[in-house]
FIDRENVO-31073 format. One record per residue (C-alpha): z, x, y. Coordinates in Angstrom, 2 decimals. Each point is the difference from the previous one (the first is absolute). Example, Ala and Ser with C-alpha at 12.3 -4.5 7.8 and 13.67 -1.06 7.14 Angstrom:
# residues 2
@Z: 7.80 | X: 12.30 | Y: -4.50;
@Z: -0.66 | X: 1.37 | Y: 3.44;
***
This chain:
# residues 304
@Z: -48.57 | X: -133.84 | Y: 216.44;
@Z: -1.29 | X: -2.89 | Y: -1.88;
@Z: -0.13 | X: -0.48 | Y: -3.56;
@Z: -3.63 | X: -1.07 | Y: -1.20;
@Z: 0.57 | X: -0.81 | Y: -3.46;
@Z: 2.38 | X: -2.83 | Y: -0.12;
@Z: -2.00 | X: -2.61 | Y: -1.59;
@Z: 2.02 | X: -2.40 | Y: -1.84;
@Z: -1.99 | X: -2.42 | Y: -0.93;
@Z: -3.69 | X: -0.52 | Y: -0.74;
@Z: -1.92 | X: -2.68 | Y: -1.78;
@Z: -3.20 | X: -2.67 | Y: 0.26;
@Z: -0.31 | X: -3.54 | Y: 0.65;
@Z: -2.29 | X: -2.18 | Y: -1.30;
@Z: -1.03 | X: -2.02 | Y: 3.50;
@Z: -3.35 | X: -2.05 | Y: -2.06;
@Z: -1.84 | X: -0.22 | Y: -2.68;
@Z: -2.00 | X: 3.76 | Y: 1.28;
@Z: 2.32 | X: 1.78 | Y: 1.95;
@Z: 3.29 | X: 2.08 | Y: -0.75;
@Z: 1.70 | X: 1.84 | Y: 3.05;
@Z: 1.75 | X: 3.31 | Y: -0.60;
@Z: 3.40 | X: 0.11 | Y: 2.04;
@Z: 2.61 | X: 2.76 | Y: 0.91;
@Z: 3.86 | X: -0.43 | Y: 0.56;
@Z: 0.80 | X: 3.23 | Y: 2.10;
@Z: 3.39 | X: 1.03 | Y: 1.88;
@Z: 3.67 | X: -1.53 | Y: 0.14;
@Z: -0.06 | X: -3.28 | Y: -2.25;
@Z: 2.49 | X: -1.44 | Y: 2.26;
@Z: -2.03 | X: 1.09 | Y: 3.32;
@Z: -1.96 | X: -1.65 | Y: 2.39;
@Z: -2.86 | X: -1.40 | Y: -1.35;
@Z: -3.46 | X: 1.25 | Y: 1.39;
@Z: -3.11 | X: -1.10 | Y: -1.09;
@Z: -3.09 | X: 2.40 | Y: 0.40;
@Z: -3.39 | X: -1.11 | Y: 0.51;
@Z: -2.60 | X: 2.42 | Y: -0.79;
@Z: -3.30 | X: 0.12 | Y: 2.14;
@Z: -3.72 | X: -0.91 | Y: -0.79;
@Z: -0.27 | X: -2.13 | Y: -1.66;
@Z: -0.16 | X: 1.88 | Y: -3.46;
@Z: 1.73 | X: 3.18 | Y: 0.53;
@Z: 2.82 | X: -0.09 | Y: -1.68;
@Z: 3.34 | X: 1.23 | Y: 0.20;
@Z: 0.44 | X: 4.04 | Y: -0.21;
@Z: 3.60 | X: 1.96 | Y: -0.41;
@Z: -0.42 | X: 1.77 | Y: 3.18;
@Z: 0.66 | X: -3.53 | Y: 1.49;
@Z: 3.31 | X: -0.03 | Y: -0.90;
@Z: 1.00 | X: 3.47 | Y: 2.42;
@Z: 0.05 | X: -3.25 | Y: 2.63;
@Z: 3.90 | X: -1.01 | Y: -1.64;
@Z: 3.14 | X: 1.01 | Y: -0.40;
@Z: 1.02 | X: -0.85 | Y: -3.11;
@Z: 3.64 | X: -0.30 | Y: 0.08;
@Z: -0.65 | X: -2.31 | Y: 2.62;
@Z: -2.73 | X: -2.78 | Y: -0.97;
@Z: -1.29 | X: -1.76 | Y: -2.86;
@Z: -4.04 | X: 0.49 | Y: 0.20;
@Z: -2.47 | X: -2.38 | Y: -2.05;
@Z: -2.98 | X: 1.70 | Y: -0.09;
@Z: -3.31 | X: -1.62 | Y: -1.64;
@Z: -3.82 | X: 0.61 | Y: -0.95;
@Z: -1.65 | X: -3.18 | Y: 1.34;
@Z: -2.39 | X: -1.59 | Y: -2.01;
@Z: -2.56 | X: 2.49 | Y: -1.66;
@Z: 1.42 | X: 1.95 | Y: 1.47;
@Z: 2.16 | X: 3.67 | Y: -1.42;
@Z: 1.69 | X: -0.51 | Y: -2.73;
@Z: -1.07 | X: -3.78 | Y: -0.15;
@Z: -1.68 | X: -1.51 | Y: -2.41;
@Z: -2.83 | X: -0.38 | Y: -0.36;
@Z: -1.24 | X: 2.71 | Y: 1.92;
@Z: -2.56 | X: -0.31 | Y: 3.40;
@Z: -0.06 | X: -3.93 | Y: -1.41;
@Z: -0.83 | X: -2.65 | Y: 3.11;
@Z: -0.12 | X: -2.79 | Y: -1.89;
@Z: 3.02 | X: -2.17 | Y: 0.97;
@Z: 0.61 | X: 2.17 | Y: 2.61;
@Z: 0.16 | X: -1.62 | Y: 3.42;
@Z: 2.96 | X: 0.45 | Y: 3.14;
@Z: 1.29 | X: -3.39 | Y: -1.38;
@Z: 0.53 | X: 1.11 | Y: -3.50;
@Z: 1.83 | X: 3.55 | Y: 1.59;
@Z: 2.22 | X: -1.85 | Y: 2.16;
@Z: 0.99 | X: -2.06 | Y: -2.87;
@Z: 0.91 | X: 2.94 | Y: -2.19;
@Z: 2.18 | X: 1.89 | Y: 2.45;
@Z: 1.96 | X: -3.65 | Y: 0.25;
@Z: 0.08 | X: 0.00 | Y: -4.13;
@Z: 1.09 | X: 3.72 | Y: -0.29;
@Z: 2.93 | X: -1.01 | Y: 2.21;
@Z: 1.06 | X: -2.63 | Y: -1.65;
@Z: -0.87 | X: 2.05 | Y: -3.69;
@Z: 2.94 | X: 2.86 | Y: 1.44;
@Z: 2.28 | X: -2.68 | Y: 1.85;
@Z: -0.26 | X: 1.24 | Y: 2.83;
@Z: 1.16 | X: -2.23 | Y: 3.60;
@Z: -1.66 | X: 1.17 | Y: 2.71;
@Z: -1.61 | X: 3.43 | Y: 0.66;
@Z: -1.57 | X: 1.90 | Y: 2.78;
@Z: -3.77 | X: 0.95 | Y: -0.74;
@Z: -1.54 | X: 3.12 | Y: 0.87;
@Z: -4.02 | X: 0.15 | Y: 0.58;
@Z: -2.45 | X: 1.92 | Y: 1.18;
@Z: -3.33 | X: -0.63 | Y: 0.51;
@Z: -1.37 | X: -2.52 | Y: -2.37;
@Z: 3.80 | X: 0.05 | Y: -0.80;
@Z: 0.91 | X: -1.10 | Y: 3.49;
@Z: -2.25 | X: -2.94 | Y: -0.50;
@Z: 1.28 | X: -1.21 | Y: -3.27;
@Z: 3.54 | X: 0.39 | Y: 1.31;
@Z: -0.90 | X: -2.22 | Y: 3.02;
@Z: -1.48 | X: -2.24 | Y: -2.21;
@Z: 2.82 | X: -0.65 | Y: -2.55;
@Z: 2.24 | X: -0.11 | Y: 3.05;
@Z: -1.98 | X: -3.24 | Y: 1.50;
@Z: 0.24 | X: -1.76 | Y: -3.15;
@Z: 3.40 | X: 1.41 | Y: -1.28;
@Z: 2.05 | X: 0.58 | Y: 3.38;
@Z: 3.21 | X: -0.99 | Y: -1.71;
@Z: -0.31 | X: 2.39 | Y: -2.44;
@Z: -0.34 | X: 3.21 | Y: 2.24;
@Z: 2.63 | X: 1.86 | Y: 2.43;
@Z: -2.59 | X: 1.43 | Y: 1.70;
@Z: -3.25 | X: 2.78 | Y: -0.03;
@Z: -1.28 | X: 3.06 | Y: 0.54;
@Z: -3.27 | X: 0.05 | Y: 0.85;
@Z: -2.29 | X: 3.61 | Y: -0.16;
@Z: -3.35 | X: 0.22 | Y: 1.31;
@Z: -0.78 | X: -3.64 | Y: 0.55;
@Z: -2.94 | X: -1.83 | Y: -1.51;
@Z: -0.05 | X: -3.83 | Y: 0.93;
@Z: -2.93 | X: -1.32 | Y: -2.74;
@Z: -2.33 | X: -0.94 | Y: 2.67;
@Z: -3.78 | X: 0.58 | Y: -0.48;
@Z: -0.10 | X: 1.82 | Y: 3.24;
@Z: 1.90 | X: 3.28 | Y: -1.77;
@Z: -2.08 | X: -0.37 | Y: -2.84;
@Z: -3.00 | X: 0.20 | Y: 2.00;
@Z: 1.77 | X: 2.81 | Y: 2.00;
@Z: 0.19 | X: 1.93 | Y: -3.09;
@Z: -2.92 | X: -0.68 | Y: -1.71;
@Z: -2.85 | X: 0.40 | Y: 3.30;
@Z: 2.25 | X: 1.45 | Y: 3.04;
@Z: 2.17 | X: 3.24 | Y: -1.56;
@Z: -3.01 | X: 1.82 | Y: 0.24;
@Z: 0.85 | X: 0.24 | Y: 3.90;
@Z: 2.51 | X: 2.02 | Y: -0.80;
@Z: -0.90 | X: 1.42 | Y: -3.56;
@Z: -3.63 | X: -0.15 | Y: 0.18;
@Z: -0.25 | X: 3.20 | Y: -2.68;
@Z: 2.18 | X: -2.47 | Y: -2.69;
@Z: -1.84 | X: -2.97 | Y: 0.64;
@Z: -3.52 | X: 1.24 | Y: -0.34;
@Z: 1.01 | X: 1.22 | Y: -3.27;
@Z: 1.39 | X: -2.99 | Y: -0.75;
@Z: -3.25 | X: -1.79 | Y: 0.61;
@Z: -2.20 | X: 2.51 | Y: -0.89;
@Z: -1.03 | X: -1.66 | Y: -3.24;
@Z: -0.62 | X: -3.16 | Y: 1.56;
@Z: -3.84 | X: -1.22 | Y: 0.57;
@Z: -0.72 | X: -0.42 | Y: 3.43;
@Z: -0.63 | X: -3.76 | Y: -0.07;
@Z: 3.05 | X: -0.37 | Y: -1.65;
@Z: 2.85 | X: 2.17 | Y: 2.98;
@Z: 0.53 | X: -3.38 | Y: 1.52;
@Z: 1.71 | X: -0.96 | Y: -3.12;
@Z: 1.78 | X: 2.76 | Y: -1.23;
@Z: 2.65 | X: -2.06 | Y: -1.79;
@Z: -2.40 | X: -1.81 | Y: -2.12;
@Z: -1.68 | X: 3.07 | Y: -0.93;
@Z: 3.39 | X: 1.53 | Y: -1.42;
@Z: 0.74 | X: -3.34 | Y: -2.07;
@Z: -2.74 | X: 0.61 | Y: -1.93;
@Z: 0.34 | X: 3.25 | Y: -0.51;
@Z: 3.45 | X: -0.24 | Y: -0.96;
@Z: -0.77 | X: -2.96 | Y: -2.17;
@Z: -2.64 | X: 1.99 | Y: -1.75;
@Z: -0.70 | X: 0.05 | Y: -4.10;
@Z: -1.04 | X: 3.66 | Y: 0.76;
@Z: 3.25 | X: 2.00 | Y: 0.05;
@Z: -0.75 | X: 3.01 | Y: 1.88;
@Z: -1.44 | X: -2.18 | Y: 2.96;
@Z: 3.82 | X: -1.88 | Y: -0.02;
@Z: 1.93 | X: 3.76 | Y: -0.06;
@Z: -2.21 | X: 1.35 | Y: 2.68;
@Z: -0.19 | X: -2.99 | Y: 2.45;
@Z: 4.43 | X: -0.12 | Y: -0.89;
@Z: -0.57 | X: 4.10 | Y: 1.42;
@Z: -1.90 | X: -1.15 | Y: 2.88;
@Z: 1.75 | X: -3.15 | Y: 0.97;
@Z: 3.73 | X: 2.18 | Y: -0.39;
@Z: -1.44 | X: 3.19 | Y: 1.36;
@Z: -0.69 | X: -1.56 | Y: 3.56;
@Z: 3.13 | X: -1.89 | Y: 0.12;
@Z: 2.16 | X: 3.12 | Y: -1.10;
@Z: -2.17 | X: 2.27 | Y: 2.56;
@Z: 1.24 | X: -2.47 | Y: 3.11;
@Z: 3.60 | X: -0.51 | Y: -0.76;
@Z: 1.17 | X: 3.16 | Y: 1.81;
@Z: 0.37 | X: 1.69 | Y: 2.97;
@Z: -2.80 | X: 2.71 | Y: -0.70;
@Z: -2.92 | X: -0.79 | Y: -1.83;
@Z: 0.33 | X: 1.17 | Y: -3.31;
@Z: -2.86 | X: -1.01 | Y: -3.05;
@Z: 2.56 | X: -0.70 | Y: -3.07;
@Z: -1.45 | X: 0.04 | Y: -3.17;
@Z: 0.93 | X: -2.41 | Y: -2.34;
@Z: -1.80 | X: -0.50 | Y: -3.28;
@Z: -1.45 | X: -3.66 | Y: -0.88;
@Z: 2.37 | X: -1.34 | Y: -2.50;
@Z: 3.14 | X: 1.33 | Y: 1.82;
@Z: -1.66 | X: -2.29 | Y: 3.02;
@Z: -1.07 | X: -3.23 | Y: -1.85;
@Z: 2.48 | X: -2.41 | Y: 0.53;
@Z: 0.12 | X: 0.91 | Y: 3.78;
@Z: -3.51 | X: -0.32 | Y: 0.58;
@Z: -0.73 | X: -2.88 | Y: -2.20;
@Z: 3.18 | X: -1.96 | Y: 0.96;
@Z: -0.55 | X: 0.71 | Y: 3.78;
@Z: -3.03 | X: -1.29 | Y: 0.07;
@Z: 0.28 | X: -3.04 | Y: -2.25;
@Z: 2.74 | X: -0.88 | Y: 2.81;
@Z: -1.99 | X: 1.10 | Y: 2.69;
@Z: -3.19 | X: -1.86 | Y: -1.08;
@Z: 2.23 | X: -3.24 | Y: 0.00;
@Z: 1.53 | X: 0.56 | Y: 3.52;
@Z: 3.42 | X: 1.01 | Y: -1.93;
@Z: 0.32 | X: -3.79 | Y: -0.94;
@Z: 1.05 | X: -0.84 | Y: 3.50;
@Z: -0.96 | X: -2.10 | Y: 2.68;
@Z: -0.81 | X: 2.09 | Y: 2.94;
@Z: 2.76 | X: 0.79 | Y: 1.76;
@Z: 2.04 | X: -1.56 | Y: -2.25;
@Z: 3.09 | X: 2.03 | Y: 0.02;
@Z: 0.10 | X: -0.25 | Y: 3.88;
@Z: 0.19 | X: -3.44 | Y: 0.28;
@Z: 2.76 | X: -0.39 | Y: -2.55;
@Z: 2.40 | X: 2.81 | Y: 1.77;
@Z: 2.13 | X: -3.06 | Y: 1.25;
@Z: 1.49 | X: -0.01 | Y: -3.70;
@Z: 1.76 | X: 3.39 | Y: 0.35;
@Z: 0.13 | X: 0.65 | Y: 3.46;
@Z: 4.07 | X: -0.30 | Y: -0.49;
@Z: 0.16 | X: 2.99 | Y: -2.26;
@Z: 0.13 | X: 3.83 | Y: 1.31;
@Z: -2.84 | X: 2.44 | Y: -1.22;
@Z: -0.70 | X: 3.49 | Y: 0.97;
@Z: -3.86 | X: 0.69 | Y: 0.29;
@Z: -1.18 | X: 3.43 | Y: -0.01;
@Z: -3.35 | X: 1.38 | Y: 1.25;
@Z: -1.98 | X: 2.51 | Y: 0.28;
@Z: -1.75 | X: 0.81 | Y: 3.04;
@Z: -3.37 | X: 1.38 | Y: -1.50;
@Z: 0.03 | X: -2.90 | Y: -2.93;
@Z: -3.30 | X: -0.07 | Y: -0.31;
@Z: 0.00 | X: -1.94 | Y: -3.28;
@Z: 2.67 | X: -2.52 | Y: 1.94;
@Z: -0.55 | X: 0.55 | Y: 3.50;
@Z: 3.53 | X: -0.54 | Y: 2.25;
@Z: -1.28 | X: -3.20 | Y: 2.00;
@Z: 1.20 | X: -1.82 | Y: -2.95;
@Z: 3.52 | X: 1.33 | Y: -0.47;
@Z: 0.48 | X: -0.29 | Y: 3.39;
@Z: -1.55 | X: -3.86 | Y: 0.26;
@Z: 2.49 | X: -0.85 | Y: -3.20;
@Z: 2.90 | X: 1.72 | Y: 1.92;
@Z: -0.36 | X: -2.49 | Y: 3.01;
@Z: -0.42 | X: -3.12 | Y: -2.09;
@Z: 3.44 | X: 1.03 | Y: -2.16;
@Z: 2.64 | X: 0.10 | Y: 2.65;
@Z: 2.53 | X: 1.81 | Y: -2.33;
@Z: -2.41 | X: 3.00 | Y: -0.95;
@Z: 0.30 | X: 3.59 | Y: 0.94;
@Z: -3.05 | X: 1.60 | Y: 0.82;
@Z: -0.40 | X: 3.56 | Y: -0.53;
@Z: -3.23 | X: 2.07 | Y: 0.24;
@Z: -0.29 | X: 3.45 | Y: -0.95;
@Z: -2.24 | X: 1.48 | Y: 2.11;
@Z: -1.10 | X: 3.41 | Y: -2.44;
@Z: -0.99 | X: -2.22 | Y: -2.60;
@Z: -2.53 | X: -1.93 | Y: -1.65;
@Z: -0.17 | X: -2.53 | Y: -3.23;
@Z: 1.79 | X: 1.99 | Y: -2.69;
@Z: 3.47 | X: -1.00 | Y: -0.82;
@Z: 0.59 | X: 3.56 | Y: -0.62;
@Z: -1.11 | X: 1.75 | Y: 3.03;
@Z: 3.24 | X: 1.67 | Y: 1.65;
@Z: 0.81 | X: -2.20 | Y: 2.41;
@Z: -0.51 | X: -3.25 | Y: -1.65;
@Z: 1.89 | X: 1.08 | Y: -2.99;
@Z: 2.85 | X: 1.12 | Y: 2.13;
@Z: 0.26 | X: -3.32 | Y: 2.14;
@Z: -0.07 | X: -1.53 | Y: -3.20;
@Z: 2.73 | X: 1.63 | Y: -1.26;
@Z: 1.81 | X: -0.63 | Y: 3.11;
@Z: -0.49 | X: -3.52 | Y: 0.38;
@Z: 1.13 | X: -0.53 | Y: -3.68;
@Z: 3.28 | X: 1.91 | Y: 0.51;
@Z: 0.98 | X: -2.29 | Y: 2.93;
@Z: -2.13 | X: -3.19 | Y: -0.95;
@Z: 3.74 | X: -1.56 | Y: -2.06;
***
């Protein structure tokens, strides 16, 4: 069994003149070093994340992104762009000395891993990659218009506030909502917005309930990135593989992604000649479905 309370070290770093990112030291000082990306963008990293690790074995860097967790300040998108993320995870290595480490992401994780891979191969021994999301406006029109084709209850409550001549644009509709002076229409569009993204992540439909301020940063920070295209040329990360293409990844996928479909995963696998491709086929997004969790586990107990 795994230990999960050996946290060693915890602390905040001031990255600007508004933000200060919470990080966590956890497992073997003297492991391997991991670092985890957590998904999004704005949710934050949760205890339950570190089940994933054997601690006697690796030395994990979790952090809340900015705005995001323990992060300060909280559900704050000011300053907060893929540029200014990538940059962070490159001054949080330096701040804990670290060489190089292999990065761990999934879903909006997988993207920023790919990302600070691209512009800091030297610095990385390699990734696993969970649920893949690319940045393209293609999945963020996928999730925002096309779900519904497979969780058509979830999305028409996702919309259901909406005015009619406004459905073409639901993104724009959320931004202001989100962005409102009037509280209560922020915490229940944060409900809405997390609801229908929670609902879709697993295998069986399930509404989760989450209440607004417990959903704020996720909602506001996803779409702040999502309204800007995630900062990224379009298709962006694709045409940049070139610049790790020499370093060996595992990508895990669920079948049923919904939120992440597996055409993706598989059309990064093919592009990265030293990846490992493995698809779990009773699965959807979650990171802690079964069999995700368990190839996880797997992969990260014969990755070094």
């Amino acid at each position: 069994m795994h230990s999960y309370d050996s946290t060693f070290d915890t602390g905040f770093i001031q990255v600007d003149t508004v933000h200060k990112i919470y990080y966590e030291q956890y497992g073997n000082p003297e492991g391997k070093p991991i670092l985890f990306l957590h998904g999004g963008p704005g949710a934050g990293c949760s205890s339950f994340q570190k089940r994933f690790f054997d601690c006697k074995k690796y030395r994990v860097i979790f952090f809340d992104q900015r705005g995001s967790g323990k992060s300060l300040p909280y559900a704050e998108t000011n300053k907060n762009t893929t540029k200014d993320l990538t940059e962070d995870i490159e001054l949080i290595r330096k701040f804990l000395k670290i060489k190089n480490w292999l990065i761990f992401g999934g879903s909006w994780g997988s993207t920023l891993a790919l990302l600070y891979g691209i512009k800091f191969p030297k610095n990385c021994s390699g990734f696993l990659l969970r649920g893949v999301f690319l940045g393209t406006k293609k999945e963020i029109d996928w999730f925002l218009y096309d779900m519904k084709k497979f969780f058509p209850e979830a999305h028409e409550k996702f919309v259901s506030k909406i005015p009619k001549t406004q459905k073409h644009d639901i993104l724009n509709w959320y931004k202001n909502k989100l962005n409102s002076k009037n509280k209560n229409s922020v915490l229940s569009a944060a409900k809405d917005w997390n609801e229908y993204e929670s609902s879709c992540s697993t295998l069986r439909y399930v509404v989760r309930r989450n209440s607004g301020s417990d959903s704020l940063a996720i909602a506001k920070i996803e779409n702040h990135y999502f309204v800007n295209n995630c900062f990224l040329k379009d298709n962006f990360i694709i045409n940049n593989l070139n610049k790790i293409k020499h370093l060996p990844s595992v990508i895990i996928q669920g079948r049923h992604d919904v939120i992440c479909p597996p055409f993706n995963a598989i059309r990064l696998s093919k592009l990265l000649p030293k990846s490992n491709l493995k698809i779990v086929e009773d699965a959807g997004h979650s990171a802690f479905e079964d069999g995700v969790f368990k190839e996880v586990l797997n992969s990260l107990n014969n990755i070094y």
